[in-house]
C-alpha positions in Angstrom: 0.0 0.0 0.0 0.9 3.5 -0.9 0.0 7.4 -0.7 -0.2 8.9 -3.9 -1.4 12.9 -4.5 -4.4 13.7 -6.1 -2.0 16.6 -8.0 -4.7 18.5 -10.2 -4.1 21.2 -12.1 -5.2 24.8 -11.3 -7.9 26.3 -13.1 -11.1 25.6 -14.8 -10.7 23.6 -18.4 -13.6 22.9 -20.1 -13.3 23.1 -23.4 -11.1 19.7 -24.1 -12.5 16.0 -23.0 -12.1 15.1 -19.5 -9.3 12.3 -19.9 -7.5 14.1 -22.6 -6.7 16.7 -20.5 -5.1 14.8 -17.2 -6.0 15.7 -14.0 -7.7 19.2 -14.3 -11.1 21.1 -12.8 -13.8 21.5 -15.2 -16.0 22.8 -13.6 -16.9 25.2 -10.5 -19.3 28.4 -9.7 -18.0 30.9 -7.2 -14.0 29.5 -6.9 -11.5 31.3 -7.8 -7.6 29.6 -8.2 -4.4 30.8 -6.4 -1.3 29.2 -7.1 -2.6 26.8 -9.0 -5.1 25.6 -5.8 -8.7 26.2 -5.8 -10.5 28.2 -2.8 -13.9 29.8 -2.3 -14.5 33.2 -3.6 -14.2 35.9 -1.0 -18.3 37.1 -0.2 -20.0 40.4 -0.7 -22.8 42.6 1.6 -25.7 45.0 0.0 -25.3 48.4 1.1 -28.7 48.9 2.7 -28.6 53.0 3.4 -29.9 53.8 -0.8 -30.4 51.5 -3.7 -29.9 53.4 -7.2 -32.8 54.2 -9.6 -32.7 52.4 -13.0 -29.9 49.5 -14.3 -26.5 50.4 -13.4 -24.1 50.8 -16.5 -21.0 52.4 -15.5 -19.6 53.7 -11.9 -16.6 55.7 -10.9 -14.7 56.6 -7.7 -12.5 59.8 -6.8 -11.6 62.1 -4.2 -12.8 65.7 -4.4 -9.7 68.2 -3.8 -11.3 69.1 -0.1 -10.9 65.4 0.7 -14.8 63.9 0.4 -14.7 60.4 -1.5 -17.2 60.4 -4.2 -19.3 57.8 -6.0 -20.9 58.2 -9.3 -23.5 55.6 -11.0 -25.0 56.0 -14.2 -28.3 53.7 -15.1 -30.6 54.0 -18.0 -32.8 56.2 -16.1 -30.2 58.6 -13.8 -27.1 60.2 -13.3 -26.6 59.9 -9.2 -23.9 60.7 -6.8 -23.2 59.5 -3.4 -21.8 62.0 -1.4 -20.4 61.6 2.3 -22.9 58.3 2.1 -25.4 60.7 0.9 -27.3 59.8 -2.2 -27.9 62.4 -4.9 -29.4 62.7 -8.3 -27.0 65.2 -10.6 -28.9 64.1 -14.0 -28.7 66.9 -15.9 -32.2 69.1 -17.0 -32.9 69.0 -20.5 -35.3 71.4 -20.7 -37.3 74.1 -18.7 -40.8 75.2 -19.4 -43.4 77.6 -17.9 -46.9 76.3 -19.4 -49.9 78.1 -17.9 -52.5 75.7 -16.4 -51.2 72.3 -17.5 -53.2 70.0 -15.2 -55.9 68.1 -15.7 -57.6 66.0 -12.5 -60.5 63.8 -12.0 -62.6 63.4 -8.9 -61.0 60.6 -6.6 -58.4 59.8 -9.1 -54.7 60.2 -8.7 -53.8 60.8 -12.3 -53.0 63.8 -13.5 -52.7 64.4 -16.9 -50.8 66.8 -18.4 -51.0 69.0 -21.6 -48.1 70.9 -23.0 -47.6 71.0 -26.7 -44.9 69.2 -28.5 -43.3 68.4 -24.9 -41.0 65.2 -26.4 -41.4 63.4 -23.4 -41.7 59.6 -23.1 -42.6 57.2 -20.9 -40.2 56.7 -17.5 -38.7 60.4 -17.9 -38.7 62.4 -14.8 -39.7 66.1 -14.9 -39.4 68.2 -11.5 -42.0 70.5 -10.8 -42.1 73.5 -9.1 -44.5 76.7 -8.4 -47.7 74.8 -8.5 -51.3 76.4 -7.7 -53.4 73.5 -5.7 -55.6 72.1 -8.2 -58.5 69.5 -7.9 -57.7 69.8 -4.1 -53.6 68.5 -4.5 -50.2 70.8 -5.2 -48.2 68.7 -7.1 -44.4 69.1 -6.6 -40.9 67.9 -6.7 -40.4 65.0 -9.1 -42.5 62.5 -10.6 -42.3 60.2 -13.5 -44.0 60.2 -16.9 -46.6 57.0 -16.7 -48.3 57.6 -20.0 -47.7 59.9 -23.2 -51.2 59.7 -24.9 -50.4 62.4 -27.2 -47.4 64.4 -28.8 -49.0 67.1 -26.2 -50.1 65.3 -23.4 -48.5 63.2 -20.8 -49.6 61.8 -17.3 -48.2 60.9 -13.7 -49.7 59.9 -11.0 -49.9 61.6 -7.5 -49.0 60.7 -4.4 -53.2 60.6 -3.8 -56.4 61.1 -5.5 -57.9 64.6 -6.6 -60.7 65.7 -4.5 -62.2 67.2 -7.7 -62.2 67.2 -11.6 -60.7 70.1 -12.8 -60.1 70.7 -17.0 -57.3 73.1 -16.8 -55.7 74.4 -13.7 -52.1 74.5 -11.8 -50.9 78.3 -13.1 -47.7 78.9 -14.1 -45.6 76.5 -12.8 -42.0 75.2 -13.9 -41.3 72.3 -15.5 -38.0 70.9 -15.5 -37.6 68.1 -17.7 -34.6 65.7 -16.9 -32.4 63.8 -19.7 -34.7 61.1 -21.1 -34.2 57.8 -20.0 -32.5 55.2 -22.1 -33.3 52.3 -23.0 -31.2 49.6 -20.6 -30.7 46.9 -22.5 -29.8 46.5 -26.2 -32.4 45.2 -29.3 -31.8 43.0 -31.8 -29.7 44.6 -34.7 -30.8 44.8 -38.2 -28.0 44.6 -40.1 -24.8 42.5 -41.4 -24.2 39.6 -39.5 -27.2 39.6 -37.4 -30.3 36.6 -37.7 -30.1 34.3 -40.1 -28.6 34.4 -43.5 -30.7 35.4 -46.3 -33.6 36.0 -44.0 -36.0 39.2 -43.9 -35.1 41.4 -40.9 -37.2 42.1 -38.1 -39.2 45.2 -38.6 -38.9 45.2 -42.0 -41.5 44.4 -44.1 -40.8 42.3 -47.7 -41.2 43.4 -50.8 -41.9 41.0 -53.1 -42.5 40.3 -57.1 -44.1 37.2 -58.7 -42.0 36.3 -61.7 -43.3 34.7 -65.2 -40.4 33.9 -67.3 -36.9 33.1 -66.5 -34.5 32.4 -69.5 -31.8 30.2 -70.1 -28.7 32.4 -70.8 -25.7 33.8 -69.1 -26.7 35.8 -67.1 -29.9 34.4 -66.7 -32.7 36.9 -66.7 -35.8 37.0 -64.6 -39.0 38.5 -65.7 -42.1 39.8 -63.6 -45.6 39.8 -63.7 -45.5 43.7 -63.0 -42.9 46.5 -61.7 -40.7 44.6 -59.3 -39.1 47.7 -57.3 -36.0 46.2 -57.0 -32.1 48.1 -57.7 -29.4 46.3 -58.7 -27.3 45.4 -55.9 -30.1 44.0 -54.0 -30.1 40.7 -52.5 -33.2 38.7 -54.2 -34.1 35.4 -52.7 -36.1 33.0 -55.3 -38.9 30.3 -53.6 -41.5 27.8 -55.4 -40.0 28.1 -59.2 -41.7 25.3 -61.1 -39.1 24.3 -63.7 -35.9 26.1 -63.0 -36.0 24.6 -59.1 -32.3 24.9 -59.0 -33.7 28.9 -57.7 -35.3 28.0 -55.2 -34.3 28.7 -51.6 -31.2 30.3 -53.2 -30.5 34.6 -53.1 -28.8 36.3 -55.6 -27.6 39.8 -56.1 -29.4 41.0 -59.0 -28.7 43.9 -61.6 -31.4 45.3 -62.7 -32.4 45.7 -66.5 -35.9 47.1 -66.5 -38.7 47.6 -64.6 -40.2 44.1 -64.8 -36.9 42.5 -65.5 -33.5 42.2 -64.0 -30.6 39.4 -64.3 -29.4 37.2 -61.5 -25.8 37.2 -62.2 -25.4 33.6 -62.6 -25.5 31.6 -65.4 -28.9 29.2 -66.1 -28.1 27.5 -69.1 -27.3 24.3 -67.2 -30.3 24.4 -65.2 -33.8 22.8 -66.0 -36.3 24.9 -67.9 -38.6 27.3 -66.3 -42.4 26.0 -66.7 -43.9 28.5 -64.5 -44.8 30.3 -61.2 -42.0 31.9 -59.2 -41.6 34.6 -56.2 -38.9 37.2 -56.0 -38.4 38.7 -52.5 -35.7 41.3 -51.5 -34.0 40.4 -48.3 -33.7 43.6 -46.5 -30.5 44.4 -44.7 -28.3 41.4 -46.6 -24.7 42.4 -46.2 -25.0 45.4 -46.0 -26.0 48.6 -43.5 -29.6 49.5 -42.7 -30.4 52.9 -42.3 -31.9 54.5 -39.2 -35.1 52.8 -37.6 -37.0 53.0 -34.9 -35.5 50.3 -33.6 -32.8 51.5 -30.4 -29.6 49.0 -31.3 -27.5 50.4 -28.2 -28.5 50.4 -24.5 -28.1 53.8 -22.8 -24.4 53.4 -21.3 -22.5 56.1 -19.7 -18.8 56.4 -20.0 -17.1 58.6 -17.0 -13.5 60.2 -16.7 -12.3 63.3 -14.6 -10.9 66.5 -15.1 -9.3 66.8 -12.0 -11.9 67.1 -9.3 -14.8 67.5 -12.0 -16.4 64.7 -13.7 -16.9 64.4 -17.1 -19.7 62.1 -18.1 -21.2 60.9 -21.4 -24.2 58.9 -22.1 -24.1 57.1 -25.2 -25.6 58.7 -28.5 -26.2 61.8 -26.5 -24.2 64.9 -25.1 -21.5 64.9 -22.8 -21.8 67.0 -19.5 -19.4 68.1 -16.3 -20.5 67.6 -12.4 -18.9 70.5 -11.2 -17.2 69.2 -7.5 -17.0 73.1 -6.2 -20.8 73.2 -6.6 -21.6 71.0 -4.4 -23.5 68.2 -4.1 -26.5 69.6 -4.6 -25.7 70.8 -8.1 -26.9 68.7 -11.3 -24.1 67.9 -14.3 -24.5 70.7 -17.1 -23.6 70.5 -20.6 -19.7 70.5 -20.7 -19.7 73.2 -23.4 -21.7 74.6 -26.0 -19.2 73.1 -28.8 -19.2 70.0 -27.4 -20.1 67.4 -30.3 -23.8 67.1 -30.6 -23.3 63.3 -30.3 -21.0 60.6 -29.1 -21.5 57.0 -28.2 -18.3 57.7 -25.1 -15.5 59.8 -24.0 -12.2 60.0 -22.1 -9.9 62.6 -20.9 -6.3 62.3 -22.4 -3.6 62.0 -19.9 -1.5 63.9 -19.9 -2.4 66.2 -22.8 -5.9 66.7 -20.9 -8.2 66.2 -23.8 -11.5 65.3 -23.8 -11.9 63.0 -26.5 -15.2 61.9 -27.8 -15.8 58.8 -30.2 -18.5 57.8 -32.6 -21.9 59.7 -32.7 -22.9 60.5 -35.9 -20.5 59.4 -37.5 -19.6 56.0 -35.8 -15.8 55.8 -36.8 -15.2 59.8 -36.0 -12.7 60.6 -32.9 -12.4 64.3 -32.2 -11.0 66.3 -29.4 -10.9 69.6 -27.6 -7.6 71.9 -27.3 -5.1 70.9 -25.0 -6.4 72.2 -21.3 -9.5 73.4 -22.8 -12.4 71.6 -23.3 -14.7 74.8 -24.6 -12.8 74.4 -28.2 -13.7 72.2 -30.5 -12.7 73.3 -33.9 -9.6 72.5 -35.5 -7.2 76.3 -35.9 -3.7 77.1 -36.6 -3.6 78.4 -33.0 -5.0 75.6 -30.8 -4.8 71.4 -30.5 -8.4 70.5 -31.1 -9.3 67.9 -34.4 -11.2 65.3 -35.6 -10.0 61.9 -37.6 -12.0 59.4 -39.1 -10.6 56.0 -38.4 -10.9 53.5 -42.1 -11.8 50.0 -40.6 -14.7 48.8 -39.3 -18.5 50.6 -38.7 -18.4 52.1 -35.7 -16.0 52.3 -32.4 -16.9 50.5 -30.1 -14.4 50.7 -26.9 -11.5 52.9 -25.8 -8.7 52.0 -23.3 -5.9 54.6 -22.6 -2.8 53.1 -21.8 1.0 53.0 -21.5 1.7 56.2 -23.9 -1.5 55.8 -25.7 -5.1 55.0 -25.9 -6.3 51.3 -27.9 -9.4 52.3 -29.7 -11.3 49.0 -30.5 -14.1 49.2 -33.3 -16.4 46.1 -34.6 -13.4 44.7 -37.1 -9.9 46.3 -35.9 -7.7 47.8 -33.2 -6.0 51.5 -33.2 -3.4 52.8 -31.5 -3.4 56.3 -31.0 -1.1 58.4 -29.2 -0.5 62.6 -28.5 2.1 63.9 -30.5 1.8 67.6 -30.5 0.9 70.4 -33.1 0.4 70.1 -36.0 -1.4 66.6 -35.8 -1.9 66.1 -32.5 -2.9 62.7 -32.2 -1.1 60.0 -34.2 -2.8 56.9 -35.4 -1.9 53.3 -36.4 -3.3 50.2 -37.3 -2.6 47.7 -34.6 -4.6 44.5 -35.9 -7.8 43.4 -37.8 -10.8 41.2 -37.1 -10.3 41.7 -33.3 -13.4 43.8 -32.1 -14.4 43.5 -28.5 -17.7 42.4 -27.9 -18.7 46.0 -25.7 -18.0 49.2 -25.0 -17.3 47.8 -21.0 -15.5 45.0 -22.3 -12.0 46.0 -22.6 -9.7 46.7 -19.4 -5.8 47.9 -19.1 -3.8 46.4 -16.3 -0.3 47.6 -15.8 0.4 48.6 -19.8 -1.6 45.6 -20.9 -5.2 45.3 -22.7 -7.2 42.8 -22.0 -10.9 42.4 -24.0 -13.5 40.1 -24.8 -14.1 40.2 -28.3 -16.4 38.3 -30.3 -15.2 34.5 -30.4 -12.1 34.9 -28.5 -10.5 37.2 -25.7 -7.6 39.4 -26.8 -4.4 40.8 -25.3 -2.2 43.6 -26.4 1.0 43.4 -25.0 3.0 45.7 -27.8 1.1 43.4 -30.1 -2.5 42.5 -30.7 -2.7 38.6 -30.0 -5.4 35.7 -29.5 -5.7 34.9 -25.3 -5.7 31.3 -25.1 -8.7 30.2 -23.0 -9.6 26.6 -21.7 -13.0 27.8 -21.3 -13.6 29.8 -24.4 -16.4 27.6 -25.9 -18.1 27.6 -22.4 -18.6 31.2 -22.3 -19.1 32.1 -25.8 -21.1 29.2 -26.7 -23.8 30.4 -24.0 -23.3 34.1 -24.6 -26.5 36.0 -25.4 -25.3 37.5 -28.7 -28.5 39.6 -29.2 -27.5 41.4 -25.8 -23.3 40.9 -25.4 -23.1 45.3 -25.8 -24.1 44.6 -21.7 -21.1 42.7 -21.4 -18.2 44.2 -19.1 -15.2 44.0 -17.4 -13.3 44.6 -13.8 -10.2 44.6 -12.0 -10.0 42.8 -9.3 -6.2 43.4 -8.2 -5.6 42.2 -4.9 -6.5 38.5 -6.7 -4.8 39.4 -9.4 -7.9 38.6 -11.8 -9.7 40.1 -14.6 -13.8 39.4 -14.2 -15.6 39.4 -17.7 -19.3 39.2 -16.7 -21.7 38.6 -19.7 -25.3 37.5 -20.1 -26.1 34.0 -21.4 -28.5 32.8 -23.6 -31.9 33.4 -21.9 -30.9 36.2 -19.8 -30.9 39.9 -20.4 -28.6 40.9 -18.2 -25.1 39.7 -17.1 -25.1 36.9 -15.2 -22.2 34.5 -15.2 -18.7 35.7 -15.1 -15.2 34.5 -16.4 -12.0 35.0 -14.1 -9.0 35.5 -15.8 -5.6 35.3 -13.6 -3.3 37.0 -15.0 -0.7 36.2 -13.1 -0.9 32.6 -13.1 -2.7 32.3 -16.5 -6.0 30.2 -14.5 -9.2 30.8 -15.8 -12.5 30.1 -13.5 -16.3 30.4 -14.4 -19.2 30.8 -12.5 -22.7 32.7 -12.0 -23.6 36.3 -10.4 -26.0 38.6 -11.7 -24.3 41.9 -11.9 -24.0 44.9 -14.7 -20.9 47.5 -13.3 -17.9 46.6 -11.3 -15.1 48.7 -9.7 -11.7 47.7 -7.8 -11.4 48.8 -4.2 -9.8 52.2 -3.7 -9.8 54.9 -1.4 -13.5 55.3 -1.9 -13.6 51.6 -0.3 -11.3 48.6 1.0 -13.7 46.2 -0.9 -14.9 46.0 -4.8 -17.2 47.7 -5.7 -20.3 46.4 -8.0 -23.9 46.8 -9.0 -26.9 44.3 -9.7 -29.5 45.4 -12.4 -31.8 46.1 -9.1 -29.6 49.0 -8.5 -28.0 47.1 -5.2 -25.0 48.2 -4.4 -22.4 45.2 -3.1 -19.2 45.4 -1.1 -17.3 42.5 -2.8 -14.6 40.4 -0.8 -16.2 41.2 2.1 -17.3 38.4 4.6 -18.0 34.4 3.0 -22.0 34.8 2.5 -24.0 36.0 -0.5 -24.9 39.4 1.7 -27.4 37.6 4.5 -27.6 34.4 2.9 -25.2 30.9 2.6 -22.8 30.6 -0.6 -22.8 27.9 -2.7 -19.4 27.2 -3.5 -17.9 23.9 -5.6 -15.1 22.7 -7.8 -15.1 19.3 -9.7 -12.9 17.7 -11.1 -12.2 15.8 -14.8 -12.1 12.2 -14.7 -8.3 10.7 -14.8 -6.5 7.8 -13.6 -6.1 6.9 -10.0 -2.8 7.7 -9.2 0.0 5.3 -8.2 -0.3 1.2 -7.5 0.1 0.2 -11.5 3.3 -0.6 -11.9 2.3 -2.4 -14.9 1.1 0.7 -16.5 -1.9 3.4 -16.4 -5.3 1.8 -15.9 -3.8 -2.1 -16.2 -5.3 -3.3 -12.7 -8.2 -1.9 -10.7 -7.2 0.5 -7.5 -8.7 -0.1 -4.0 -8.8 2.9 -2.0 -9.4 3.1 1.6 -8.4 6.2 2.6 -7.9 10.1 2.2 -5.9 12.5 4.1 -7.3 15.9 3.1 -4.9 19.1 2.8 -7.4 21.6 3.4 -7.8 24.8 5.1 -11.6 25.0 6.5 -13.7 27.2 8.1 -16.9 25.3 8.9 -17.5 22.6 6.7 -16.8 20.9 2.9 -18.6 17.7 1.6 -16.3 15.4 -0.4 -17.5 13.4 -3.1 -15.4 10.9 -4.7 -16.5 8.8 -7.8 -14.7 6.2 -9.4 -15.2 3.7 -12.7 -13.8 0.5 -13.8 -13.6 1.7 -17.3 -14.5 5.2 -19.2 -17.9 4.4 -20.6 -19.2 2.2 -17.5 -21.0 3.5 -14.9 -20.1 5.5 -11.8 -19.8 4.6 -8.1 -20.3 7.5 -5.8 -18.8 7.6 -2.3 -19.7 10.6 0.0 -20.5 12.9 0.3 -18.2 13.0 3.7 -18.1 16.2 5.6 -14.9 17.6 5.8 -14.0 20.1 9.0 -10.3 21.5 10.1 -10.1 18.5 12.6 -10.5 15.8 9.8 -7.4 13.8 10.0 -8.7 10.9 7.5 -11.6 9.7 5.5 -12.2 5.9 5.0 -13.1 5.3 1.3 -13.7 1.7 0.2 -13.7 3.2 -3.0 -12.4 0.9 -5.9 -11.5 1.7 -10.0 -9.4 2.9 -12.5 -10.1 6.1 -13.2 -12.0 9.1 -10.2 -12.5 12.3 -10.2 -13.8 14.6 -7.0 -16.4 17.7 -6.1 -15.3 19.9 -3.2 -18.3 22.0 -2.6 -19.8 24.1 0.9 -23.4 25.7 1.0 -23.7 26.5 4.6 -23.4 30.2 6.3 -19.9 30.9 7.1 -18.3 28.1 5.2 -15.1 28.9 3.5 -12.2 26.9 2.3 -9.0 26.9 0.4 -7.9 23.1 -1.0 -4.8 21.7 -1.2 -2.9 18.3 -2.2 -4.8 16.1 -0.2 -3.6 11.8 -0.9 -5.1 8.5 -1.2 -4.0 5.6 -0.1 -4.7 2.8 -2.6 -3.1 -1.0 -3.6 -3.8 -3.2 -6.7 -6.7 -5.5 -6.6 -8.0 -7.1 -9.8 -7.9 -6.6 -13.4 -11.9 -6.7 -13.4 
């Protein structure tokens, strides 16, 4: 007999086949690896004084020149500061009207609606009212939220009670201050290349279509219609129930068109059979190429947030960007940052240390522009200042930027820029860094020391001085189950005391992120797992702990305690299958293994179970033995377990468990050979 260690590799692999791969962990939810061991993740507590209104997007954390630690949140809905634990809302006003008796009540109703002409509000916008005359028996006052817009003119909310009277017109004069709109908080389907299914019609767009009557054989071949088909040539025509020529059917071509009831298919049909009759034509709208605007609202309604010294600079996407003036106080809301700033922009940064704010995308998706150097009031390019504007060539839009080591990676949908201050007369420099890399968000990209890190789309990505693939054992795990119609939610955070990068990203199913992938970066282990949150932030001086946000607007206080906030973690690691270790001196697997004990090397807090299951051969069935209870004073555990190839589960689900595995070793001795 003989003590062998159950030596299995750090980190999660779960891309490869269990016994390929040799001893290794494939799977686990809230572990996280440290020198190659496994250990439960550190546990988080709600902050319980204020919750945030609307889904967190974005937070940031800085100290004020006079010494208070601030906290800024953006959500779809607000723009809120906590200040000396205080929570604020600094969302800046939009617009400020004085209509003269706006109110309409009913008797014993607590709906008031509300008529102003061409007010542009929508449903879930705030508007703060002010200098109310009591009407129907109630004052309205302060803020209240837009419930229903019936008309371009009218819009209701609903008071805190019912109207003692009906009243058609009343209220006076008072102010209306409209706040920025909300947003929508989570992305829609998009309508154009790459999205749904090839050759299929997109949603929201309606076909057009165009029975055809005669198709000839020739090269091209050349399709005639019953009547005016409406097509242009370079649309993509997809041909159905052709009796004859079937070789059509089911099959789109890009068509040049050659009259108004006739137009070739760019192929040639001479090989195919001859058309008898019958035939539809329909144009697939959005094929291959970009839609124009819709209703339809592709991006949710981030904010991206960077500081000008005490000040914070704050932009929510395809809208303005605005400053939070710190001298102002707390009670002050964020303004427009300047008159010139661009009239759109999907996010911004400040340049360090040029101090530049520098806007990207907007109306034109691939545009970067900045302000002068130490001035962000001007905008427009001059002999005598720094400010400009450069259209990047690759790719459809910009989707992320990450300032770095002596420059900033901008990231659009199909390449990666490098762009870095180099004074008058350019200003900014830019090169190409690497194509067909785009990062699947605007949150998803991070910079750690000098180094990039992003999720793109397929594959996570590292720049190092060079653009390169991140190898991943769990790459098809996460984006094999990401939500594709909503990865723009995706995002990323530091957590550096660990020495990890979180990527937290809705799966399929789920709108909003809730499984997360742990990237070590210093011992190259990856970890998955599942917690529902949508912004992240390191600790700092704001706080010891990480910081993060749930789409309830919770705040959470991460590495704090062992417990999910008031309630028991669960916590597990399994392993991959693989060959008992030691006894076969006549080679791997050659005679079956009889183990009868364990001696665990484990430090515990509470208790672990430990499961072990064993099998005689790969496709035969399991035995299971456990679970045992493992606590600090476990000095063995009696098996009786017999095979040729285990594997394990570690796991706790109890208040105030936590643990941190080691090597533990079994003693085992040949038995049979079946």
């Amino acid at each position: 007999m003989a003590f062998a260690k159950l030596d299995i590799k750090g980190g999660i692999v779960k891309d490869r086949p269990d016994y390929s791969s040799g001893p290794v962990w494939i799977d686990g939810d809230k572990v996280r690896f440290q020198q190659g061991l496994p250990e439960k993740l550190g546990g988080w507590k709600s902050e319980t004084g204020y919750t945030f209104t609307g889904i967190p997007s974005k937070a940031i954390t800085w100290r004020s020149l006079s010494g208070t630690d601030l906290l800024a949140v953006g959500t779809d809905k607000k723009l809120q500061l906590i200040f000396g634990d205080v929570l604020y809302d600094i969302t800046p006003i939009a617009a400020t009207t004085t209509p003269t008796n706006p109110y309409t009540t009913v008797d014993e109703d607590a709906t008031v609606t509300v008529t102003e002409a061409a007010h542009g509000a929508e449903v879930g916008d705030f508007v703060l009212l002010s200098s109310v005359t009591a009407v129907g028996g109630i004052t309205p006052d302060g803020e209240v939220e837009i419930t229903t817009v019936p008309t371009a003119n009218t819009w209701t909310f609903e008071h805190t009670g019912p109207a003692t009277s009906s009243v058609a017109s009343g209220g006076g004069s008072p102010t209306h201050k409209y706040l920025l709109g909300t947003g929508s908080p989570t992305s829609t389907k998009s309508l154009g290349w790459g999205t749904g299914a090839w050759s299929d019609p997109r949603e929201g767009f309606p076909s057009t279509t165009a029975t055809a009557n005669a198709v000839s054989d020739a090269d091209p071949g050349q399709v005639t219609t019953t009547a005016n088909h409406g097509f242009t040539t370079g649309d993509q025509i997809k041909h159905t129930n052709f009796a004859g020529m079937i070789e059509l059917n089911g099959v789109t071509h890009t068509i040049t068109v050659t009259a108004v009831t006739t137009y070739t298919l760019g192929i040639d049909t001479e090989p195919f059979a001859s058309y008898s009759s019958a035939g539809t034509a329909t144009k697939q709208f959005g094929w291959g190429t970009a839609l124009g605007a819709s209703a339809v609202n592709l991006e949710p309604a981030h904010w991206s947030f960077d500081l000008w010294g005490e000040d914070l600079i704050a932009t929510r996407r395809g809208g303005l960007t605005y400053l939070w003036d710190a001298s102002n106080g707390a009670y002050t809301r964020a303004v427009l940052l300047h008159a010139n700033v661009p009239a759109t922009a999907a996010f911004s940064i400040v340049g360090v240390p040029e101090r530049q704010v520098v806007t990207f995308g907007g109306a034109d998706p691939l545009l970067v522009q900045w302000s002068d150097e130490k001035d962000y009031t001007l905008w427009t390019a001059a002999a005598t200042n720094t400010a400009g504007a450069l259209r990047l060539d690759k790719g459809t839009k910009i989707i992320a930027a990450v300032p770095t080591r002596d420059q900033t990676i901008i990231l659009t949908d199909e390449a990666a820029f490098g762009m870095n201050f180099q004074g008058p007369p350019f200003t900014y420099g830019f090169r190409m860094l690497s194509t067909g890399c785009g990062p699947v968000s605007q949150n998803g990209a991070i910079d750690v020391n000098g180094v990039v890190f992003w999720m793109g789309c397929g594959h996570f990505y590292v720049f190092d001085g060079a653009v390169r693939i991140l190898p991943s054992p769990v790459r098809d795990h996460v984006f094999d189950n990401l939500n594709m119609e909503k990865q723009n939610l995706a995002f990323t955070g530091l957590n550096r005391q660990f020495s990890e990068i979180w990527w937290f990203y809705p799966t399929v199913g789920n709108t909003y992120p809730d499984s997360y992938v742990i990237f070590n970066y210093s011992s190259n282990e990856w970890s998955t797992g599942t917690i529902e949150r949508t912004a992240w932030l390191d600790q700092s001086e704001y706080s010891n702990y990480p910081l993060a946000l749930n789409s309830s607007g919770t705040l959470y206080y991460h590495e704090n305690g062992v417990d999910d906030d008031t309630t028991a973690m669960t916590s597990y690691v399994e392993s991959g299958v693989f060959e008992i270790p030691g006894g076969n001196t006549e080679g791997p697997g050659e005679s079956l293994l009889l183990m009868d004990k364990l001696i665990p090397d484990a430090t515990i807090t509470g208790t672990v179970d430990l499961s072990i299951y064993t099998r005689k051969y790969p496709h035969t069935s399991e035995t299971t033995k456990g679970p045992f209870v493992i606590t600090s004073s476990t000095g063995k555990v009696s098996l009786r377990a017999k095979g040729r190839q285990m594997r394990m589960k570690i796991s706790s689900d109890a208040l105030s468990d936590t643990w941190k595995w080691g090597i533990s070793r079994i003693n085992q001795r040949s038995s049979s050979k079946r």
